[in-house]
C-alpha positions in Angstrom: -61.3 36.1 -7.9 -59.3 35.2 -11.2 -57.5 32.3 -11.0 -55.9 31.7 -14.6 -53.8 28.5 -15.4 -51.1 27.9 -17.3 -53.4 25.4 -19.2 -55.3 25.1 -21.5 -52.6 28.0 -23.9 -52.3 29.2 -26.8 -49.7 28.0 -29.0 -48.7 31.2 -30.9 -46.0 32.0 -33.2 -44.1 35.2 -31.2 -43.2 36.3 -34.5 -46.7 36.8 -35.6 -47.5 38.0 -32.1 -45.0 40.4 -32.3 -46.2 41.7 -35.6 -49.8 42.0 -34.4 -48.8 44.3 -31.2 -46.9 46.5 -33.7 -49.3 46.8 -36.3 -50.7 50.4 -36.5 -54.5 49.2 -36.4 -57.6 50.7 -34.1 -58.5 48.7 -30.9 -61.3 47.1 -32.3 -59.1 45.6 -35.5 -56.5 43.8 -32.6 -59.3 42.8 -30.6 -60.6 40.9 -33.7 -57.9 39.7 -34.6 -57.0 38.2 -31.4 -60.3 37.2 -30.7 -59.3 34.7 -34.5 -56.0 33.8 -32.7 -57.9 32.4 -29.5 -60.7 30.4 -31.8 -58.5 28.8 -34.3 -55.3 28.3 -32.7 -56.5 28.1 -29.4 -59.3 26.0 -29.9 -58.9 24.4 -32.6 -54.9 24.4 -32.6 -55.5 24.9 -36.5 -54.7 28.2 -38.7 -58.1 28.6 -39.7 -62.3 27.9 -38.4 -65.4 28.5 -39.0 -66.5 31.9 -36.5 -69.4 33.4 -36.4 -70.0 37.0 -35.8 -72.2 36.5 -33.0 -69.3 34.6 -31.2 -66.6 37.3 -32.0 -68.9 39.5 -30.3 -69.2 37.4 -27.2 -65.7 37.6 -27.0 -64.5 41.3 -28.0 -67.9 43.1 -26.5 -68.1 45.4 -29.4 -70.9 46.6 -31.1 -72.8 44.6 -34.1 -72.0 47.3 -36.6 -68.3 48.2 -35.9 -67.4 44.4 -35.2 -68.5 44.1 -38.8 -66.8 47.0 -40.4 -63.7 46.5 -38.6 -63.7 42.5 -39.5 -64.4 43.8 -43.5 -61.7 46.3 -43.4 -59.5 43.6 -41.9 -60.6 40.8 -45.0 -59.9 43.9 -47.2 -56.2 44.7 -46.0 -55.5 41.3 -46.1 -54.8 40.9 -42.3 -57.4 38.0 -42.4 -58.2 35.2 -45.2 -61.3 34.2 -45.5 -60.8 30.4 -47.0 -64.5 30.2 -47.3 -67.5 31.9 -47.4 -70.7 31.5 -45.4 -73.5 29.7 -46.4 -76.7 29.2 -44.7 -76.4 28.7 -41.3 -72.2 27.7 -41.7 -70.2 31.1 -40.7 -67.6 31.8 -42.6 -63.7 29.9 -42.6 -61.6 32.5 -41.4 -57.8 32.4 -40.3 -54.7 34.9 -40.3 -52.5 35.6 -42.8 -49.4 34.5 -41.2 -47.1 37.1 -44.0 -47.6 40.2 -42.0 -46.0 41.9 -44.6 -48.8 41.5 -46.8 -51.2 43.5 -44.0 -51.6 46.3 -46.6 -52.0 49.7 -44.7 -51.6 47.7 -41.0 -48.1 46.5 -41.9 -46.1 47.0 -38.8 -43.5 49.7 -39.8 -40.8 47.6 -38.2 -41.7 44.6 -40.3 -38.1 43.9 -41.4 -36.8 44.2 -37.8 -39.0 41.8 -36.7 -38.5 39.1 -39.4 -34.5 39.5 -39.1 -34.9 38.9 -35.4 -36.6 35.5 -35.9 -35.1 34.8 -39.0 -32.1 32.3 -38.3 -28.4 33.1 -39.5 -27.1 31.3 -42.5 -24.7 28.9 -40.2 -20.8 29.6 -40.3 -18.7 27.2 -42.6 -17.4 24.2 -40.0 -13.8 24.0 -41.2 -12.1 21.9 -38.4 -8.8 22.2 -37.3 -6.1 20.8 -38.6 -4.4 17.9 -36.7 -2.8 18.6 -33.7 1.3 17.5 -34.4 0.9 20.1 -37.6 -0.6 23.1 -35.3 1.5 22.6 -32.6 5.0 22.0 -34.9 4.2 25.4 -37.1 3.9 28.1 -34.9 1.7 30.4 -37.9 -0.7 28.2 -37.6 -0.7 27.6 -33.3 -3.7 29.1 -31.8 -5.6 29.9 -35.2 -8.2 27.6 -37.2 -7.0 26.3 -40.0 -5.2 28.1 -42.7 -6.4 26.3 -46.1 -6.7 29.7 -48.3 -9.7 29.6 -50.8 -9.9 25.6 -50.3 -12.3 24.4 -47.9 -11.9 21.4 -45.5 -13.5 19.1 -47.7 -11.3 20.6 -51.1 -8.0 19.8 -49.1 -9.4 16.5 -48.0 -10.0 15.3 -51.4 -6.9 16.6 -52.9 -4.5 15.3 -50.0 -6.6 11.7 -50.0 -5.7 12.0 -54.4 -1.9 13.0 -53.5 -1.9 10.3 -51.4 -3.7 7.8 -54.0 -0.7 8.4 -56.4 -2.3 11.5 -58.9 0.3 13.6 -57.8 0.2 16.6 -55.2 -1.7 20.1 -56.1 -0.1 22.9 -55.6 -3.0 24.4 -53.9 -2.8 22.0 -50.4 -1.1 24.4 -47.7 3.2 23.8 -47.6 3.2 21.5 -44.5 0.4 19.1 -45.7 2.6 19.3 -48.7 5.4 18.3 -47.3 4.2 16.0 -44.6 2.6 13.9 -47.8 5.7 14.1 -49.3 7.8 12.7 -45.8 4.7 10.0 -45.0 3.6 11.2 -42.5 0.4 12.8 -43.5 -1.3 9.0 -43.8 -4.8 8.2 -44.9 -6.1 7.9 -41.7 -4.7 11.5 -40.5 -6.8 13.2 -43.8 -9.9 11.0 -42.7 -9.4 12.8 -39.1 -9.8 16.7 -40.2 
């Protein structure tokens, strides 16, 4: 009875997983290249190892002759580097080239679905809100972030903090920072705070 454990695993990007499953290759071609992913990154944890045919046959069951033309057409499409060559009795330095795009006729056809799904967002601006006594006393302004126009947090901060330093007040800082620089009660300390 099979009994498999949770360890020893693979450590696998899903990305490149993904990629693999959706690749529009023959059986033999994924069992290959699996057969790569469990030598080098599960063995070795590296991206790359030395592997021989004779073990990549031990592991995918194939014959001698299509292991070989299915692990040539795979070093021809680019699927599969090989970082060096054999020599003597050392097999060949093989690992997987990790830009699936580049797969040649086995690029998966949803290629750019996958990468925007693991692709993180560009993060959102932070832009805190303005100080609570000037949200709560304008009521354009209650509920809402705040309102700078084209200025950004750190813009206003460094034109209220020069108003207050004695260069004068620009026109662009919103009306109520205007004015509350002008009645002291926009301080230092309160510009520090946004």
């Amino acid at each position: 009875m099979a009994s498999p454990q949770p360890e020893p695993f693979v450590k696998f990007s899903k990305e490149l997983l993904e990629a693999v499953i959706a690749a529009p290759m023959p059986a033999t071609h994924k069992e290959i290249l699996l057969s790569v992913v469990l030598v080098t990154y599960g063995d070795f944890g590296k991206k790359d190892a030395r592997i021989s045919q004779a073990r990549l046959r031990r592991i995918t069951c194939r014959a001698k002759s299509s292991l070989a033309d299915a692990l040539a057409d795979l070093l021809k499409e680019g699927v599969l580097c090989q970082l060096e060559p054999p020599r003597g009795s050392r097999s060949a330095r093989v690992g997987i080239q990790k830009d699936y795009e580049a797969w040649g006729k086995y690029t998966p056809e949803s290629a750019g679905a996958i990468r925007d799904r693991y692709r993180p967002t560009a993060p959102k601006e932070y832009r805190p809100a303005l100080p609570k006594e000037y949200r709560q006393s304008d009521p354009s302004l209650r509920g809402r972030r705040e309102e700078l126009g084209s200025l950004t947090v750190l813009q206003a901060r460094a034109l209220a903090l020069a108003a207050l330093a004695g260069d004068g007040i620009d026109c662009r800082l919103p009306e109520k920072i205007r004015d509350g620089i002008r009645a002291g009660t926009v301080t230092r300390e309160v510009v520090e705070k946004w």
